[in-house]
ZALOLUM-97292 format. One line per 2 residues: number of its first residue (from 0); their letters; for each residue z, x, y of N, C-alpha, C. Coordinates in Angstrom, 1 decimal. Example, Ala and Ser with C-alpha at 12.3 -4.5 7.8 and 13.67 -1.06 7.14 Angstrom:
// ZALOLUM-97292
0 = as = 7.8,13.2,-5.7,7.8,12.3,-4.5,7.8,13.2,-3.3  7.1,12.8,-2.2,7.1,13.7,-1.1,7.9,12.9,0.0
***
This chain:
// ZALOLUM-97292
0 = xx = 91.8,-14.1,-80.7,91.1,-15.1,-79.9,91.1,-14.7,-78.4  92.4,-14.1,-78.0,92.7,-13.7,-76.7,91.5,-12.7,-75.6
2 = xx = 91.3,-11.4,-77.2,90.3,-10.5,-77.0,89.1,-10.9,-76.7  88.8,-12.0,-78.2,87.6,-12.9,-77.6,86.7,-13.4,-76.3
4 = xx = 87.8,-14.1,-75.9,87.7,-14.6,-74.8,87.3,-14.0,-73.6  88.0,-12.7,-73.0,88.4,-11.4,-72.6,87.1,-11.0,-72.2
6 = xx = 86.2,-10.6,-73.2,85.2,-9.9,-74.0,84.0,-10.9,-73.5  84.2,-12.0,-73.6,83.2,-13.2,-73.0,83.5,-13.2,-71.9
8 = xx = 84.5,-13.2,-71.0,84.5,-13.1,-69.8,83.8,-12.0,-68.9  84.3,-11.2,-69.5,83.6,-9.8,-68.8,82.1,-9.9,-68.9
10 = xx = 81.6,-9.9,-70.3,80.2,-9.9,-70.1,79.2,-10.8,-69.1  80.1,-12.0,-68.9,79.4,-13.2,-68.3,79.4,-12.7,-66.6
12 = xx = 80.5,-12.0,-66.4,80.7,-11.3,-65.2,79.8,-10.2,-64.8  79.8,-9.5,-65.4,78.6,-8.3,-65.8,77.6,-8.4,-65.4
14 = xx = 77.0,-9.6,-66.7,75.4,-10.2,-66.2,75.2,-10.9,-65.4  76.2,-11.7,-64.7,76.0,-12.0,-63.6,76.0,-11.5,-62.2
16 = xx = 76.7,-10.5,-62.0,76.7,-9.6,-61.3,75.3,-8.0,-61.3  74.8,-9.0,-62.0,73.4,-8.0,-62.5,71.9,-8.4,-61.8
18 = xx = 72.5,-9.8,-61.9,71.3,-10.7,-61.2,71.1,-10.5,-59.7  69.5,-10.9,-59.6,69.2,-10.6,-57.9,69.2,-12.4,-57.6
20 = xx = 69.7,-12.1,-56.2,69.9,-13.5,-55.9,68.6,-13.9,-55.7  68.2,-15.6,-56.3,66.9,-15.9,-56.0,67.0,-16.4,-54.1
22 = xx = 65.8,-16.6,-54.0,65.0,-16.5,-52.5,64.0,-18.1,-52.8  64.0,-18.4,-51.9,63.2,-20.0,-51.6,61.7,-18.9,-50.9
24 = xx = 60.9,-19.6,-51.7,59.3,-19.0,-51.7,58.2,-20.3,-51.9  58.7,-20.9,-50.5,57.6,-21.8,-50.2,57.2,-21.7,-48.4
26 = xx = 57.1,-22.7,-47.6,57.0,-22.7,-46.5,58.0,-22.9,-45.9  57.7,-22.5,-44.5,58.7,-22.2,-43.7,58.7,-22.9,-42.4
28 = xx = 59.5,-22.7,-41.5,59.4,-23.1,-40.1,57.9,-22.4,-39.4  57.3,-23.1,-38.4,56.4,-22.2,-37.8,56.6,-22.0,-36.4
30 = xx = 56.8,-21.0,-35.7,56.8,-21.4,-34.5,56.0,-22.3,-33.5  56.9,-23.0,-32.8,55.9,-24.2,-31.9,56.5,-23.7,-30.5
32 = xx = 55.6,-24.4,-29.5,55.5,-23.9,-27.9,56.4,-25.0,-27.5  56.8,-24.4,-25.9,57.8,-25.2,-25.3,57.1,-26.8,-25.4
34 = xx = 56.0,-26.8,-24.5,55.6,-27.9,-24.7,55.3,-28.9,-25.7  55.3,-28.7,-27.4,55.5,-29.4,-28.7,57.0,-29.6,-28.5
36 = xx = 58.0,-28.5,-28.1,59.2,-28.7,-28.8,59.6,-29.9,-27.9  59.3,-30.3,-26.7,59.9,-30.9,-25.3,59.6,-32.4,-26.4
38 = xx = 58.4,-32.9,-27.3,58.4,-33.7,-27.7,58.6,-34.4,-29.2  59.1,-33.2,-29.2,60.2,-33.4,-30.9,61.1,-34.1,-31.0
40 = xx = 61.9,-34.6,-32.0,63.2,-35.4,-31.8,64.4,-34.9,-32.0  65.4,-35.6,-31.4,66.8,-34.3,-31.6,67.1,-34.3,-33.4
42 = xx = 67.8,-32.8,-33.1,68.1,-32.2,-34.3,67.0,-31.5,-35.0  65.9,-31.7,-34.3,64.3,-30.9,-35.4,64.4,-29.1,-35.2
44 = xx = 64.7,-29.0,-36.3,64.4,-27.4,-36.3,63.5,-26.6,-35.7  63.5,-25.8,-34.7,62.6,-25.0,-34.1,62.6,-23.4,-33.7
46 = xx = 61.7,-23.0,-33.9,61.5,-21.8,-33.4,60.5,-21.1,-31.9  61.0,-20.7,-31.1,60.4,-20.7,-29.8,59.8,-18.7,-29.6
48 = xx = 58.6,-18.8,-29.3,58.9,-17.0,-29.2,57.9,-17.1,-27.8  58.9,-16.4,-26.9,58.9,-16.2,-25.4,59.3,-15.3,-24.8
50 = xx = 60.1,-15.7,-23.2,61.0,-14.5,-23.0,61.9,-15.5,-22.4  63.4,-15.2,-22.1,64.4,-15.4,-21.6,64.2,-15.1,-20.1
52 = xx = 64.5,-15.9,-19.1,63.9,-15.3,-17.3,65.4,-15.3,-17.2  65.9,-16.2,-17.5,67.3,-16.4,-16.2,68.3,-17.2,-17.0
54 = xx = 69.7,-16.6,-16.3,70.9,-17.5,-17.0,71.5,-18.1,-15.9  71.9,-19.4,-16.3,71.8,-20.3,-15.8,73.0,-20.5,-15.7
56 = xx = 74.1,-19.8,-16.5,75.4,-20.0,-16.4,75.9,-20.9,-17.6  77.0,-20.8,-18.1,77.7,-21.8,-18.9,76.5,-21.7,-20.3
58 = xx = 76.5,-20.4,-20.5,75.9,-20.1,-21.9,74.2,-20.8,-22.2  74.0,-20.9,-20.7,72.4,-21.7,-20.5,71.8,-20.8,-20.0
60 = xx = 70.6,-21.0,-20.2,69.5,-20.0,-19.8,67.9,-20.4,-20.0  67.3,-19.9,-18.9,66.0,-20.6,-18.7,64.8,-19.7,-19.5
62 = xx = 64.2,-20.8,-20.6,63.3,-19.6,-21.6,61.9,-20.0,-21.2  61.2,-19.3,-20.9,59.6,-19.6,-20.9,58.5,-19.0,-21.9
64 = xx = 57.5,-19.7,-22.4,56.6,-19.5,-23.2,55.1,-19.0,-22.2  54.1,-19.3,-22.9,52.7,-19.9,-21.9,52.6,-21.5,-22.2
66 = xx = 53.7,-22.4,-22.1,53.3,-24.0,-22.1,54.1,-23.6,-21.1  55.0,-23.2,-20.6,56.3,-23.9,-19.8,57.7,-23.2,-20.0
68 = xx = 58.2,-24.1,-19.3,59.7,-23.7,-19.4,61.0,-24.8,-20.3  62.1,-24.1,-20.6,62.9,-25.3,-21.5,64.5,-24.5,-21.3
70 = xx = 65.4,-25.5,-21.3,66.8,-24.7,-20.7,67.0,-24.4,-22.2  67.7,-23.3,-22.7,68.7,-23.1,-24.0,69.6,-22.8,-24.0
72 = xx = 70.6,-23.4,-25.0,71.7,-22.9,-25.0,72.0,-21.8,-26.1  72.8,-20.7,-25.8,72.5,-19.8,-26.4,74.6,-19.2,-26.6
74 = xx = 75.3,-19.6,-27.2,76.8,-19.2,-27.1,77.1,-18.0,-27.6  77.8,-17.3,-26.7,77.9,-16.0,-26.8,77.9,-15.0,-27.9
76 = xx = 78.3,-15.6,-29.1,78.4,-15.1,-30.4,77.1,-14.9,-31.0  76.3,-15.6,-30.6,74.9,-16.1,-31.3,73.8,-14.9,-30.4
78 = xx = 74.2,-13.7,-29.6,73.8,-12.4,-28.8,73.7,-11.4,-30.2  74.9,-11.3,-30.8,75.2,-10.0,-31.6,75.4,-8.4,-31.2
80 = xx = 75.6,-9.0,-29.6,75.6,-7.8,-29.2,73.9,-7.1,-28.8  73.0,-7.7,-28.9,71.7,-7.8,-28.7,71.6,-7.5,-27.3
82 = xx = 71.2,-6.0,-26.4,71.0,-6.5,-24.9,69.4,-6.8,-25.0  69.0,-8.1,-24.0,67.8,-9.1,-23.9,67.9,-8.7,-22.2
84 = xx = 66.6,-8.3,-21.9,66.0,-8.8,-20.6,64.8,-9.6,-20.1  64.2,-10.0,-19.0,63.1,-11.4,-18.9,61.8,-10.2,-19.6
86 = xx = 62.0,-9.2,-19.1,60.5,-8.5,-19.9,60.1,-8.7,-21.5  61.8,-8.8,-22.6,61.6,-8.4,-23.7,61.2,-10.0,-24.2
88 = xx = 60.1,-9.8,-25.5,60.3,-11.1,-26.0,61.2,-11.6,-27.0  61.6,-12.7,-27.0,62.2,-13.1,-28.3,62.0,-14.1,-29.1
90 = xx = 62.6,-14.2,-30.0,62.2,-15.4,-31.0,63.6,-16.0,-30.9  63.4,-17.4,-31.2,64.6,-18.2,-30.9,64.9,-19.1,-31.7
92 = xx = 65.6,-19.4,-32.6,65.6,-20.3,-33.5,66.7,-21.2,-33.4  66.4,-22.6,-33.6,67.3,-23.5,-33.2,67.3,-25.2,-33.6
94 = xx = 67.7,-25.5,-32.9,67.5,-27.4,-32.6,67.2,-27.9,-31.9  66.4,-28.9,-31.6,66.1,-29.8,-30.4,67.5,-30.6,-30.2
96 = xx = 67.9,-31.2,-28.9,69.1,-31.4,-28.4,68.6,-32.3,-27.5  68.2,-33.2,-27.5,67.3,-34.7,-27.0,68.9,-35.7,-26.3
98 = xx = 69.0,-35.6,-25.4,69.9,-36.9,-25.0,69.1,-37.3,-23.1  69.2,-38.5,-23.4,68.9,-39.2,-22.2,67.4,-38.7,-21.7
100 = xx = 67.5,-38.0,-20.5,66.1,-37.6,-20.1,66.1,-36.3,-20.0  66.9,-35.6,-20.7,67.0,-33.8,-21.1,66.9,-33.2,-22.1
102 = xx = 65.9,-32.6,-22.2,66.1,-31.9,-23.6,66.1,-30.4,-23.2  66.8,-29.9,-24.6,67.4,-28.4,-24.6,67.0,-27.8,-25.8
104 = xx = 67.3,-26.9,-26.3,67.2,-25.6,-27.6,68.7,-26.0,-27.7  69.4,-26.2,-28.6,70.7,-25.2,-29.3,70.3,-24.6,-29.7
106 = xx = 70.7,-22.8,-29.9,69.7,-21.9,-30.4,71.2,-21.5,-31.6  70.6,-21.0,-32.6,71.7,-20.7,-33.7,71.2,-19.1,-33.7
108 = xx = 69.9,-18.2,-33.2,70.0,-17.0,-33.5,68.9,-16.4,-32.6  69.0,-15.3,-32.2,68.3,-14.6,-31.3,67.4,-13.2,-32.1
110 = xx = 66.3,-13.1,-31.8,65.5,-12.0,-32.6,65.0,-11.8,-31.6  65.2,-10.1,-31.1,64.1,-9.3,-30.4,63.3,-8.9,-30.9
112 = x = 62.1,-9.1,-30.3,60.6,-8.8,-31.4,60.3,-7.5,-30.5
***
C-alpha cells in the first residue's frame, strides 16, 4: 500500500509539473490620460504612458502626458534598477490615491517603452 501511494504521488507530481500555467485572456487595463485619471476615484487601477520631468523628492516625481501633469509616487524598489530620464517614455502602472484636494499615482511598476 506504501508503494502505492508513493507511485500516486509522484505521478500526480509529474503531471503537474508538466502543466503550463493558465493566463487570464480577457480584457485588460487600458491606458487613460492624466487628465481622466485626476477624475477617478481612489484605489482605481491605472495606467499612465508619458514621461517623468522631475523628482520632487521623497520618492515623488512630476509625470506629464499631453493632458497635463500629475505628482507619482514611485518607491525606490518599484525602479528595478531601470535608469529613466524626462526624454524617455514610460508606462506607469498604479492606483489613484485621492485624499482631500490631491491626487497622486501610487505607481506599483515602471516600463520603459
Amino acid at each position: 500500500m506504501k508503494n502505492l501511494l508513493t507511485v500516486t504521488a509522484m505521478a500526480v507530481v509529474i503531471g503537474l509539473s508538466g502543466q503550463a500555467q493558465a493566463q487570464f485572456q480577457g480584457p485588460t487595463i487600458s491606458p487613460v490620460s492624466v487628465a481622466e485619471a485626476q477624475k477617478l476615484s481612489d484605489d482605481t487601477a491605472v495606467i499612465l504612458v508619458g514621461n517623468i520631468e522631475k523628482d520632487l523628492g521623497g520618492e515623488k516625481y512630476l509625470f506629464r502626458d499631453k493632458t497635463g501633469t500629475i505628482t507619482v509616487d514611485i518607491d525606490n524598489e518599484k525602479w528595478h534598477g531601470v535608469p529613466v530620464s524626462p526624454s524617455d517614455t514610460v508606462e506607469l502602472r498604479g492606483e489613484v490615491d485621492k485624499e482631500f484636494m490631491n491626487v497622486e499615482i501610487d505607481v506599483d511598476q515602471v516600463i520603459k517603452k
